[in-house]
N, C-alpha and C positions, 0 to 999 in steps of 0.2 A: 504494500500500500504506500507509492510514492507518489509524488504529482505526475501533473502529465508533458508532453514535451513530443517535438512532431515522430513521426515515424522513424525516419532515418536517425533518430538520435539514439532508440531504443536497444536496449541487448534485449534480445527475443526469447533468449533462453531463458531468461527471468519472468517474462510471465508468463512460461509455458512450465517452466518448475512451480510458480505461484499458483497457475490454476489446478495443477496435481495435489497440490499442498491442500488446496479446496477442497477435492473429492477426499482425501483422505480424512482431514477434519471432518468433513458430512459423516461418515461411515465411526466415528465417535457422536459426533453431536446429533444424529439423527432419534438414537433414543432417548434424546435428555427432551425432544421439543416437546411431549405431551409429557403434561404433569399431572404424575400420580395422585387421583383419589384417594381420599380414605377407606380403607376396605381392600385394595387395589393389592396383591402380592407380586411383587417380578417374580414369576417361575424360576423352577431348577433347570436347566436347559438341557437334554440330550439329543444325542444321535448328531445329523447334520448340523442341527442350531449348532449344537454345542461345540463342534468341531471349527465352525465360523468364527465364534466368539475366541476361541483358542489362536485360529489364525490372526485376529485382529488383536489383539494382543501381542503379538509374536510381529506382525509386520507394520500396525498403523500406531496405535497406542501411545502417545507422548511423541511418534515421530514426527508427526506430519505438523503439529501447531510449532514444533522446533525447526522442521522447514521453514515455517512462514518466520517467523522470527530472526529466521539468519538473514532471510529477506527485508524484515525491517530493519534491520541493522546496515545491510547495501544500502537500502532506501536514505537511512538518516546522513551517511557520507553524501552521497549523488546530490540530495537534496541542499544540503549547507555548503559543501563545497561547492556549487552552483551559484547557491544567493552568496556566497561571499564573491564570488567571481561577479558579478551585479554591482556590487558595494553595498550589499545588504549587511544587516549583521547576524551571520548564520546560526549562533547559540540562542538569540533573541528570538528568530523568526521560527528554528524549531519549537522553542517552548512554546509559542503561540499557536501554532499546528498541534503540540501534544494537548495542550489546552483545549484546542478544540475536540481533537479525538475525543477526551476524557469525557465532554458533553454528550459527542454524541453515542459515545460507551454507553454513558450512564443513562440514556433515553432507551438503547437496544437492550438492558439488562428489567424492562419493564415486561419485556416481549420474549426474554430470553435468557433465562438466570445463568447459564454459564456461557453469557458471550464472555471475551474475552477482552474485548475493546478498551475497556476500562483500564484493565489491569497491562496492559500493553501501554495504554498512553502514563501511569506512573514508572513503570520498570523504566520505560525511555527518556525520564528525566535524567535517571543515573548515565546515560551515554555522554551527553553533554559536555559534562569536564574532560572526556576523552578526544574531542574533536581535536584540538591541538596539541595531543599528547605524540611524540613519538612512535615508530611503529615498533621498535623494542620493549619501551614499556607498557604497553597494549599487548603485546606479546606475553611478556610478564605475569601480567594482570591476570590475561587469562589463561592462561597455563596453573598459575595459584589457584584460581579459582574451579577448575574444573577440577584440581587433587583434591582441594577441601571437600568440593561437591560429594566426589566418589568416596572419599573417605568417610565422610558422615552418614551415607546410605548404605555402607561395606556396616559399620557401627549400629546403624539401627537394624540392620538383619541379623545382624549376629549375638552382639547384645543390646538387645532390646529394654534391658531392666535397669539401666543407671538413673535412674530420677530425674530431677530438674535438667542434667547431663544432657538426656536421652531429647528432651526437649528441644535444646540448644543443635544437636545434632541433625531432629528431625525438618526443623527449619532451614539448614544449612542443605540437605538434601529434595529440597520440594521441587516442584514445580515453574515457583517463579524464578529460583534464582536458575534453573536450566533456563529457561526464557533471555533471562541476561546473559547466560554465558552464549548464547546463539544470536543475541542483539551484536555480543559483542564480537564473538567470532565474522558475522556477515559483516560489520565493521571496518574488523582489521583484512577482510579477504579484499573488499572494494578500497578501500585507503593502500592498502600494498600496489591493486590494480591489476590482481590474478585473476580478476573474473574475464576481462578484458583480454587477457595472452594464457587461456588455458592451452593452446597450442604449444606454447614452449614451456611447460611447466608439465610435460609426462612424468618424468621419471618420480620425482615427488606424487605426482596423483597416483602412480602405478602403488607404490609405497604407501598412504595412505590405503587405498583399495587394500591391498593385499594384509593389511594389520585389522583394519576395519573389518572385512568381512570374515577374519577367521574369528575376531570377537562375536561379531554376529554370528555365528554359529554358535560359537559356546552358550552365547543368550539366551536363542531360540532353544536351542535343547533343554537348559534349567528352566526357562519360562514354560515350556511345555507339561514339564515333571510337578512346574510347580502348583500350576492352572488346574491338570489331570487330578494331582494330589490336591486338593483344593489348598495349598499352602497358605497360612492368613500375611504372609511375607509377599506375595505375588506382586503388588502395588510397587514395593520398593524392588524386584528382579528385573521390574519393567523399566523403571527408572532408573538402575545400574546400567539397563544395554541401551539406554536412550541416545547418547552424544555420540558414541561409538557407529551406530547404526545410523544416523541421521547426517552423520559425517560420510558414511559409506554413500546412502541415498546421495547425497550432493554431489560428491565429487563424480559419480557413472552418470547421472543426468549431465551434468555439465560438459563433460567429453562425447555421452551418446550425441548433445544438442550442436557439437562441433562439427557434423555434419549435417550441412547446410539442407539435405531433401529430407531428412529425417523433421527439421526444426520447419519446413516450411507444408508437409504433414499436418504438422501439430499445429499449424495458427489456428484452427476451432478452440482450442485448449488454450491458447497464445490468446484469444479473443477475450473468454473466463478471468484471464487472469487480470488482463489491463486493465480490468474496472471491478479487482477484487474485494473494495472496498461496497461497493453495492454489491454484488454476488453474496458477501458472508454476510450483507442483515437481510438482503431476501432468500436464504436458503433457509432460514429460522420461519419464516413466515408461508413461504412453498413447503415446507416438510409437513408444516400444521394441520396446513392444508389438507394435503396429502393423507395423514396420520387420520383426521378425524374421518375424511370421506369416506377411507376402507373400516371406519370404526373401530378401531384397536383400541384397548383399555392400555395393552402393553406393550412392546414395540421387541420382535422377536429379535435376532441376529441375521436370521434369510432376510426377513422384512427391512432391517436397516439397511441389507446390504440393493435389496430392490427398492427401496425409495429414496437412498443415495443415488442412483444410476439411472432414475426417473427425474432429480431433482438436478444432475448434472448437465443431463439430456434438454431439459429444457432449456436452461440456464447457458450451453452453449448453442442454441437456437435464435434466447434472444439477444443474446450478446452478438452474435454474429450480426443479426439485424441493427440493432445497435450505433455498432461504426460502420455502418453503410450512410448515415446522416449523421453522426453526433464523433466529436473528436476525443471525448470523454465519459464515462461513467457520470449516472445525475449526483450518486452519493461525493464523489470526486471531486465536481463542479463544488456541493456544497462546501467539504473540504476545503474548495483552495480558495472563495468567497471568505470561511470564518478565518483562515491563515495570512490572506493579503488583504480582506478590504473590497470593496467596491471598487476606489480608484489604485488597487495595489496594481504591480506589475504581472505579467502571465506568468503561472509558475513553472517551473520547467523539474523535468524528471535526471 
């Protein structure tokens, strides 16, 4: 979710990875859009569901909102180092933009208790003081932080029972600070300028791939045992193979998209993604839809994975139609309205 900026300026593979990022989120947040009645039991799942729910667990789960994340973290460079190239002033003009998000987070969290918007536009104040930071210590930064991470979630599976301790630990391993750590890593990949020359940067992405996917395996196999075994640790298994796995996901889009008929393929998807800021508040409102018309009290694993794929379908239908007249998403339009002003200047991606 970056502003917008003409065609020829765009890397393509960014919102053809943003709009995967979408389908993946959907196939989690599909069964959170109806909300449980009282009386209401989520079933035990077997057979097929349950082999579904295992697989999404094992390939989507934490992964895909850490996609988008490494993407807002591209986004926040692109975006400032742009308006300082203006004579803007880029720490200023983002907090204004996060300001705005956070508004219109907190309007989508009426419609949809685990949007995420909210919580994206506070993590992204902490980028801020990074903008001028070296790419060393950015480096630094998050290299520390992704051991603590690990360290704290290796802690709370193993010993679970230190007290106030266990506390300290389990904060240190959640959610948001993964969020940051992929704010920042998308950061430091756009401010290096590897997104840009993933051609000469093989042997490092071979390396990467090759560490990355042998961890992912190990993951998938414990997260499997753990799932199967109903282990009450499963939560944080998934969240040990998160960064490892989301790093693997990155780096094979990004080379698959290096080939230019593969990435021009994918502009349906490429379409999705340019205006992903409208796509994720109206997939909340198309799932709803969706959810109550087939009448479901509860929202299977088959069923999420058929009204994510119904909900995509559309969504790259009307997105396509879309930028046949309009050069932006409307949510996007509102975005760079609450970030620049009426008479602010066009904002560029």
């Amino acid at each position: 979710m970056i502003p917008s900026i003409t065609q020829k300026e765009r890397v393509v593979s960014l919102d053809i990875i943003r709009g995967f990022a979408l389908f993946g989120i959907l196939l989690i947040n599909v069964g959170a859009f109806k909300i449980l009645t009282d009386g209401v039991v989520i079933p035990e799942y077997i057979g097929l569901n349950r082999l579904v729910e295992i697989i999404i667990d094992i390939l989507v789960e934490k992964k895909f909102f850490s996609i988008f994340s490494f993407l807002f973290g591209v986004g926040f460079y692109i975006f400032a180092s742009r308006a300082e190239s203006r004579g803007d002033k880029p720490r200023w003009r983002f907090a204004r933009r996060l300001l705005a998000l956070l508004f219109i987070g907190i309007i989508h969290l009426i419609v949809f208790l685990g949007s995420i918007l909210a919580v994206y536009a506070i993590a992204g104040f902490f980028l801020i003081p990074f903008y001028h930071a070296k790419l060393s210590t950015i480096t630094k930064w998050l290299g520390g932080m992704i051991t603590v991470h690990i360290l704290s979630i290796v802690v709370v599976i193993f010993a679970p029972n230190m007290g106030m301790i266990t506390n300290v630990f389990t904060f240190l391993g959640n959610d948001l600070i993964t969020i940051f750590i992929m704010f920042l890593s998308g950061f430091l990949a756009a401010k290096a300028g590897w997104i840009r020359k993933i051609s000469e940067l093989t042997t490092p992405i071979k390396w990467i791939q090759i560490v990355t996917f042998l961890l992912f395996i190990g993951f998938s196999i414990w997260i499997w045992f753990a799932a199967t075994g109903d282990d009450p640790r499963l939560n944080e298994v998934i969240a040990l193979g998160t960064i490892p796995t989301t790093y693997l996901y990155l780096s094979s889009l990004f080379v698959i998209l290096e080939n230019k008929s593969i990435a021009k393929r994918l502009q349906p998807i490429a379409n999705v993604g340019q205006m992903a800021f409208t796509n994720y508040w109206a997939q909340s409102f198309i799932g709803l839809f969706i959810i109550n018309l087939m009448g479901l009290e509860t929202v299977s694993p088959i069923n999420i994975v058929i009204i994510a794929i119904i909900i995509f379908t559309i969504q790259i239908i009307y997105s396509a139609i879309w930028f046949k007249f309009f050069k932006m998403g409307p949510l996007e339009k509102v975005w760079r309205f609450m970030t620049y002003g009426r008479n602010g200047k066009a904002s560029v991606r």
